[in-house]
N, C-alpha and C positions, 0 to 999 in steps of 0.2 A: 325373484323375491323382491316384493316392493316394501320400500321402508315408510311406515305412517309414523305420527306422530298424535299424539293423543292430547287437545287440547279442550277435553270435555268437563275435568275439574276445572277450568283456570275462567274468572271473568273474564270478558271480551274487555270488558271497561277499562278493566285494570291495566291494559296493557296500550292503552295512549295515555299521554301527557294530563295531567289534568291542569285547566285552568284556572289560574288564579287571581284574584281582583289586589291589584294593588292600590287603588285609590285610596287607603287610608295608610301610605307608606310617609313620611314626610322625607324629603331630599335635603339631604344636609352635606354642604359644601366640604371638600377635603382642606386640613386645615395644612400652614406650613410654618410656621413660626419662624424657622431659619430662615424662609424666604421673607420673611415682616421682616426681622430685626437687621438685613441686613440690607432692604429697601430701606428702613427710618436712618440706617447709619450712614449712605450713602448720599442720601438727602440730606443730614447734616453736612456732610465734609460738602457738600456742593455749596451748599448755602454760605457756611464759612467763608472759602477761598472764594467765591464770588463779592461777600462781603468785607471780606478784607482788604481786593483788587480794587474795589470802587471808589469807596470810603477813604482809601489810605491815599493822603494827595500828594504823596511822595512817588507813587508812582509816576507823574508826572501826564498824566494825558491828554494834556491838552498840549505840550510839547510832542507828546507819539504823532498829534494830528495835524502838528504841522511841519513835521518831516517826513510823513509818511509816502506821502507825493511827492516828494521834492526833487529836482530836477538829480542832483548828484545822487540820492538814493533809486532810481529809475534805473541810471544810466549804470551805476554798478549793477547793481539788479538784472539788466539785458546782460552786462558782461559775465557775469556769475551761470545763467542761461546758455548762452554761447559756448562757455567751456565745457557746460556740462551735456551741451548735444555733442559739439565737436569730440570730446574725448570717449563717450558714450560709442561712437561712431566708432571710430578707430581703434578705439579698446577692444567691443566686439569683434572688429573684422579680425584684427592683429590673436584675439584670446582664443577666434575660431582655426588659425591656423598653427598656433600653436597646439592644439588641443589635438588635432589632425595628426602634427609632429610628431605628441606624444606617443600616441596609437600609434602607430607606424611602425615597419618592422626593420628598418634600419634603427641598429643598436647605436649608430652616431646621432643621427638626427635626435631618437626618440632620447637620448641623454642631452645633448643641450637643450631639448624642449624642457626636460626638466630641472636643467641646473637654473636656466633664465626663470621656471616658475619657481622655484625654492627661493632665487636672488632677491626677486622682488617683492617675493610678498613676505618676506624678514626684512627688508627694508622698512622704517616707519616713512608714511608720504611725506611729511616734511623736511624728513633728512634726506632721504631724495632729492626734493627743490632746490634744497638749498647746495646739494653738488652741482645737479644741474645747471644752476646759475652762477656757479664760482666753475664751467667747468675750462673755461676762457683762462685760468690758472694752471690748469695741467697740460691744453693744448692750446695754444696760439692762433691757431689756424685749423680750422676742418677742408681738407683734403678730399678732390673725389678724381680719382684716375685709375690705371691699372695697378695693384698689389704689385710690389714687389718690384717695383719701377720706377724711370723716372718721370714718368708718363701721366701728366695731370692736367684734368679736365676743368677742376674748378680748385681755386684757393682763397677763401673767403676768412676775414677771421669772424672766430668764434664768440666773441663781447658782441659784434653788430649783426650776428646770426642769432644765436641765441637771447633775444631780447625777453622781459620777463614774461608775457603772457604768451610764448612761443617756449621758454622753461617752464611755464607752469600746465599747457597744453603738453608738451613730449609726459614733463611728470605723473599727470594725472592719467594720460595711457598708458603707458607702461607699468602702472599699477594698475591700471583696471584690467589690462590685459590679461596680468599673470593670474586673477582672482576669477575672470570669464574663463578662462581656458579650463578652469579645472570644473565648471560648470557644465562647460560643453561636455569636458572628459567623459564624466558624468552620463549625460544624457546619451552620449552616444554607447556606451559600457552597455545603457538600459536596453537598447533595442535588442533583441533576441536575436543570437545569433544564426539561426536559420532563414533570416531573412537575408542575412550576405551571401548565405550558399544557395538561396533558391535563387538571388540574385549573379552571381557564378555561374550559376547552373544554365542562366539563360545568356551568357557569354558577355553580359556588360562591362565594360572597364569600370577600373577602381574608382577614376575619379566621377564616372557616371555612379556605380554605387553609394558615393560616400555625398554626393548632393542631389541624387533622385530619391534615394532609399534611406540613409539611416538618418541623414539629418534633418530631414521631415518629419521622420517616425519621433525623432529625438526632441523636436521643441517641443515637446507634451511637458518633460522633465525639464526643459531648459529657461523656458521663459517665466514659469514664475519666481524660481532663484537668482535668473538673471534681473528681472526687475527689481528684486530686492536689492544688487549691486546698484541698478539706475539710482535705485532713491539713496544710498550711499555715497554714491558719486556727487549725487548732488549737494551732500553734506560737507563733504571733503574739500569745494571747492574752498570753503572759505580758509585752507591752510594754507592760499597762499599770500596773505597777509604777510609772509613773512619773506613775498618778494615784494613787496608797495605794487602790487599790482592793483587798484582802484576798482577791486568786484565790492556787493557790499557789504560783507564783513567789517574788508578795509575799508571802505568809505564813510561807514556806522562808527570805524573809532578816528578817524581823523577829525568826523563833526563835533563827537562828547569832548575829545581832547580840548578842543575851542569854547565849547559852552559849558563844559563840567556838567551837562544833563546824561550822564553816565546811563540810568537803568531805562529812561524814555526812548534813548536811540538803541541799547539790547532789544527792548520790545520790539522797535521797527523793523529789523534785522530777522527777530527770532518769529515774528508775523508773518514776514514773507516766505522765511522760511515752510514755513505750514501750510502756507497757499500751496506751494510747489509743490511739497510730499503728500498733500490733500489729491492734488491734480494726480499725479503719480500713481498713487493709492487707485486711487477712479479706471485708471487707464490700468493697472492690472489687473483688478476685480473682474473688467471686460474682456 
């Protein structure tokens, strides 16, 4: 039995598309009002605070352009720089092996891994430095030889070890440390765990799994939070102002202190600052 179909009422015409002339259609733009009024509003405030910066000679700018160079603001400026690779450095290495600790399935280990991250990051960084640098108060002398003996390798004291950009360097990693580690925790949590067992499975050791396989798989998740610490780090250096260590935050209030040009040396300070987290910004984007 064959099935027909009967298409002997139906136009043949009717049954495409018919064309249609749009040439007397006129094209008229979709309109956004919200997007005008908050384009004119924006361009006001710009104009203002441009206007206000220029004009107002209290700002003082023609003093921003002659300290902006200047040799002491440079030379903090590389120190501020310095701290913040060096600690940048050690923080990560120190926050990747704590992170590891954490994980881990020693119930000792993986507890002090997290007593030392809870310690420090309830610590504020400043009140930190500032034990740091008094710790020459509580121990006389740092000691390195066998526990529990009388067997000692070095006895150094602690005022001419601990000098301030050597407390402000330990400070500023050990804060960054505890803040990476939970970064890394993080990123290594993300990796799926079937990548550790197909990696098991092919008879690797741990410590090959845990830097062939998951912490590779893991800077997907780690580095753009971790950058965001960098550019924190970089902010933070200026607390340590409150050891006279000559970065330049400090060096921006030791000059106003002298010239009473108070908001032109902010400026100089809070410019450079901008450079750095501009650069920063740049280098994460990539």
């Amino acid at each position: 039995m064959a099935l027909t179909t009967d298409f002997a009422g139906i136009d043949p015409g009717s049954r495409t598309a018919e064309s249609k002339d749009y040439s007397g259609y006129r094209i008229v733009p979709a309109r956004h009002p919200g997007r005008l009024a908050g384009t004119i509003f924006a361009a006001f405030v710009i104009i203002a605070v441009l206007y206000s910066i220029f004009t107002n000679p209290r700002w003082g700018w023609s003093v921003f352009a002659e300290w902006f160079f200047a040799e002491p603001v440079l030379v903090g400026l590389g120190r501020t720089l310095l701290l913040t690779v060096l600690a940048a450095i050690s923080g990560s290495i120190l926050g990747t092996a704590l992170a590891l600790a954490r994980v881990s399935k020693s119930p000792l280990l993986s507890g002090l891994s997290w007593g030392y991250i809870w310690l420090l990051r309830s610590i504020p960084v400043i009140v930190l430095l500032l034990i740091l640098n008094n710790l020459g108060y509580l121990y006389e002398t740092i000691k390195i030889g066998i526990p529990f003996t009388d067997t000692v390798f070095l006895d150094y004291p602690t005022v001419q070890l601990l000098t301030p950009f050597a407390a402000a360097f330990l400070g500023l990693t050990l804060n960054q440390s505890a803040f990476f580690s939970e970064i890394v925790r993080g990123g290594i949590l993300s990796v799926d765990h079937g990548q550790l067992e197909a990696a098991a499975a092919l008879g690797l050791p741990r410590r090959r799994q845990a830097f062939r396989i998951v912490l590779p798989q893991a800077m997907r998740s780690i580095l753009p939070t971790g950058f965001n610490e960098l550019i924190g780090l970089a902010k933070s250096t200026s607390m340590v102002y409150v050891l006279a260590l000559p970065e330049l935050f400090y060096t921006v209030q030791v000059i106003y202190r002298r010239n009473l040009e108070v908001i032109p040396l902010l400026m100089v300070a809070t410019v450079w600052y901008l450079i750095i987290m501009t650069v920063l910004s740049i280098a994460q984007r990539y």
